[in-house]
N, C-alpha and C positions, 0 to 999 in steps of 0.2 A: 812170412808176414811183413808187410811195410809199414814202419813207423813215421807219417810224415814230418817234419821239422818244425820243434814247438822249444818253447822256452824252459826247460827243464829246470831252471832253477836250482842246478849243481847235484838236481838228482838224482839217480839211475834212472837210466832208459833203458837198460835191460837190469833188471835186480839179479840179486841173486838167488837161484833156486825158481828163478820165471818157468811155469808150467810146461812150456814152449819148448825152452833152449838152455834147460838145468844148468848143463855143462857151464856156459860159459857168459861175463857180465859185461857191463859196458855202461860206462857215466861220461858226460863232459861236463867240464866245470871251466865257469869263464870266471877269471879276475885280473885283479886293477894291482899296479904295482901297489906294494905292500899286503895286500891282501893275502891272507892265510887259509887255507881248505884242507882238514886232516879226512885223507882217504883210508877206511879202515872196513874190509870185506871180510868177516867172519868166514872159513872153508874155503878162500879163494887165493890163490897166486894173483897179483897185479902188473901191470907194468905202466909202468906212466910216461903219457907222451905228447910233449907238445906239439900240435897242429901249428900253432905260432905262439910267441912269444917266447920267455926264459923266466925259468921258477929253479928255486933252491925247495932240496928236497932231503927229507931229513927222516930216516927210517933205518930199523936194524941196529941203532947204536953208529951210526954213522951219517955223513952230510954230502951229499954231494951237487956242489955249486954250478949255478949257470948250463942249466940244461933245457936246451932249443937253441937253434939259429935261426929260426924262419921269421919272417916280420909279416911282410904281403900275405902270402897262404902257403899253400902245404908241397907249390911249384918253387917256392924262394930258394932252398936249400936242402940239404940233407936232414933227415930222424936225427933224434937221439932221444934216449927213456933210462927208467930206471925200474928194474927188475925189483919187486916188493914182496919176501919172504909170506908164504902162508898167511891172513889171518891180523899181519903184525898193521899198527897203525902207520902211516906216513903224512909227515908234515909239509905241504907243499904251500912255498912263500914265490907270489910274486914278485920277478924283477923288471921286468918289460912286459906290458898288457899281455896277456896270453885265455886262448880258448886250450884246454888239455884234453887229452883222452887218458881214460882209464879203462884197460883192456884188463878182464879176469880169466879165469880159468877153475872149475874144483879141483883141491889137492889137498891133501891134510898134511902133508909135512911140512915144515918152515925151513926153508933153504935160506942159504947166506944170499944178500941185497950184494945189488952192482950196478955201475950205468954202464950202457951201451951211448958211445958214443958217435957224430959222423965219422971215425974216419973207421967203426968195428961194425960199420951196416955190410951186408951181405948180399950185392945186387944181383938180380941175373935178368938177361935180358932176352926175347926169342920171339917169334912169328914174323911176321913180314908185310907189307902194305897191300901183297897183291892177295894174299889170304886175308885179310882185313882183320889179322889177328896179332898187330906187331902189341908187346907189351912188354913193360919193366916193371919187375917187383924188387921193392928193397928188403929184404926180410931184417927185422929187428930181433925178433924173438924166433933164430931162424936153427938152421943143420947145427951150429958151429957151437951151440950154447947146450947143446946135449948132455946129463948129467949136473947142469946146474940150474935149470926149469924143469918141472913138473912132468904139467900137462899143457901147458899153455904153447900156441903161437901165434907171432903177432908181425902182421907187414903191411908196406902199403906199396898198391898195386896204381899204376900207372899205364893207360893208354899213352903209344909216343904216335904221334903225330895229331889230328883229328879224326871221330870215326872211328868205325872199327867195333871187333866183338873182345871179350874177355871170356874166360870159364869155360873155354870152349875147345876140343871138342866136349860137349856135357857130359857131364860127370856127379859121380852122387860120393855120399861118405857118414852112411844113416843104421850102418848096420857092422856088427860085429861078427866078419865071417874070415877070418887073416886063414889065407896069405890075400885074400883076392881085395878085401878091404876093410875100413876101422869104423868105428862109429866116431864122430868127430860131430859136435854141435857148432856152429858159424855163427858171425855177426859180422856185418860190413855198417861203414857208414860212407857216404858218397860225399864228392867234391865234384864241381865244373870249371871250368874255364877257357872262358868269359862262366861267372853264374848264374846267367840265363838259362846255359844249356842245361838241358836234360837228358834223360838215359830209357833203358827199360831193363826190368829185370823180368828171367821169366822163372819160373818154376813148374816144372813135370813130372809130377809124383809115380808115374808107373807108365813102362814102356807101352807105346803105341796107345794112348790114351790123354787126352787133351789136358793144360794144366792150366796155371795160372798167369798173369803178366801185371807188372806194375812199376809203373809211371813213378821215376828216379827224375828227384828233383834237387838244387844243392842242400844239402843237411838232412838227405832220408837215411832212413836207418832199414837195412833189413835184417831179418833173423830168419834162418834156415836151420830147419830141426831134418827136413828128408825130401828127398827127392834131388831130380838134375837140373842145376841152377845156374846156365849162362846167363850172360848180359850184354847188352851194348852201348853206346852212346851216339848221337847224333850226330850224322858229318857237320865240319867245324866247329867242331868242339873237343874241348879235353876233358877226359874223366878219368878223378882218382878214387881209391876205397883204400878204407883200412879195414883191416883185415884180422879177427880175433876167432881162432877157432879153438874147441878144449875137446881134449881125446876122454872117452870114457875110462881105456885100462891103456893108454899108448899115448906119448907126446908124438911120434912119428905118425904122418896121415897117409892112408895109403886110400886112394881114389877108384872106386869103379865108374870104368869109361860107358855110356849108353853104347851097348851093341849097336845099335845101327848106325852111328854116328862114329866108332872107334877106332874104323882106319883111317880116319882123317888124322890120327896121330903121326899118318907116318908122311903126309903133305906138309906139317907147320915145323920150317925150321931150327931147333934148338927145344924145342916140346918139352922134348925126353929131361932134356938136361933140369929144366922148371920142376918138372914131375922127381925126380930127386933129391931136387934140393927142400920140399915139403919132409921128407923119409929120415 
């Protein structure tokens, strides 16, 4: 489902318990230095994450100062967030204008709060220009934080160069059949740059059978509950997404490759290593 880009007004855009994409939530909330926004998700794990600006954030019994580097948009610098126990409220105070993301997840237990910082991002980088599938993910909420999140993971995905595909070879994660694969619900939200550019996303709910496509524009949102979900972006242009997915019974997400499309895994190089670091 594509959500095109409206003025939410600090509200969810994905709620929680959405008929859709249970699993997992998604709010952005824009303010003005000084300005204050308590984010509080009953059943949800959060993590909070400036797209731009720096907010002081204050959850768990603890405070943690000046989190974002970015100014420009979401190319300016490195992530950073803050992991939000179960459930528990969070006080987020602007310090410098900021758009946030609030990435959820379902989990009943209340884990201890922490920020990830730029220098605790988790990058990995792999494909290449001539498969038109070079791409860098930074994982926030990535392999390294196992044991102290739920279900949740949270990253953001970057085409390097202009052009080019993402999610691809296609791949699904709608069904709970381990070893082969997990049920994982998704939510992306897209960037361009220049934000003219635009994207496509497709969606193909069942082998060898025609699916859907839709017109990725700067600030769409999609939610993917099933099916195999590449993308692309438009040559000359850059396109980012962040990236919120929540496992039903497993924070590790294990991917089934579309058969007809699965040896192309073994063309794009460094794949394997990407595919991993989701595990």
């Amino acid at each position: 489902m594509h959500i095109a880009p409206f003025d939410n007004q600090n509200h969810p855009i994905i709620a929680a318990h959405d008929p859709l994409v249970p699993l997992v939530y998604f709010n952005i909330v824009k303010l003005r230095p000084g300005e204050t926004f308590v984010s509080q998700v009953p059943g949800y794990e959060t993590c909070i994450v400036p797209a731009t600006g720096t907010v002081n954030v204050a959850t768990d019994g603890q405070t943690f100062p000046a989190i974002g580097l970015r100014r420009a948009n979401v190319w300016d610098a490195e992530p950073e967030g803050v992991y939000v126990p179960s459930g528990a409220p969070a006080t987020i105070t602007c310090t410098a204008q900021a758009e946030v993301f609030i990435a959820g997840a379902q989990f009943a237990d209340p884990l201890p709060a922490f920020a990830v910082r730029a220098a605790d991002i988790d990058p990995v980088q792999y494909g290449s220009d001539d498969t038109k599938t070079h791409r860098k993910i930074k994982h926030i909420l990535g392999q390294k934080y196992h044991g102290r999140v739920g279900r949740l993971l949270v990253s953001e995905l970057y085409t390097v160069g202009t052009g080019g595909w993402s999610g691809f070879p296609s791949h699904k994660h709608d069904t709970n059949r381990l070893p082969l694969e997990t049920r994982h619900d998704e939510a992306y939200n897209f960037r361009f740059n220049p934000p003219h550019g635009s994207g496509l996303q497709m969606l193909q709910r069942e082998e060898g059978k025609s699916g859907d496509a839709y017109h990725l524009v700067d600030g769409s949102t999609v939610a993917i509950d099933k099916g195999y979900h590449p993308c692309c972006v438009l040559p000359g242009y850059q396109m980012y997404y962040f990236t919120i997915l929540g496992g039903l019974t497993q924070r590790p997400l294990v991917q089934y490759f579309q058969p007809s499309h699965a040896d192309q895994i073994e063309t794009i190089p460094g794949i394997k290593d990407m595919i991993a670091k989701f595990k």
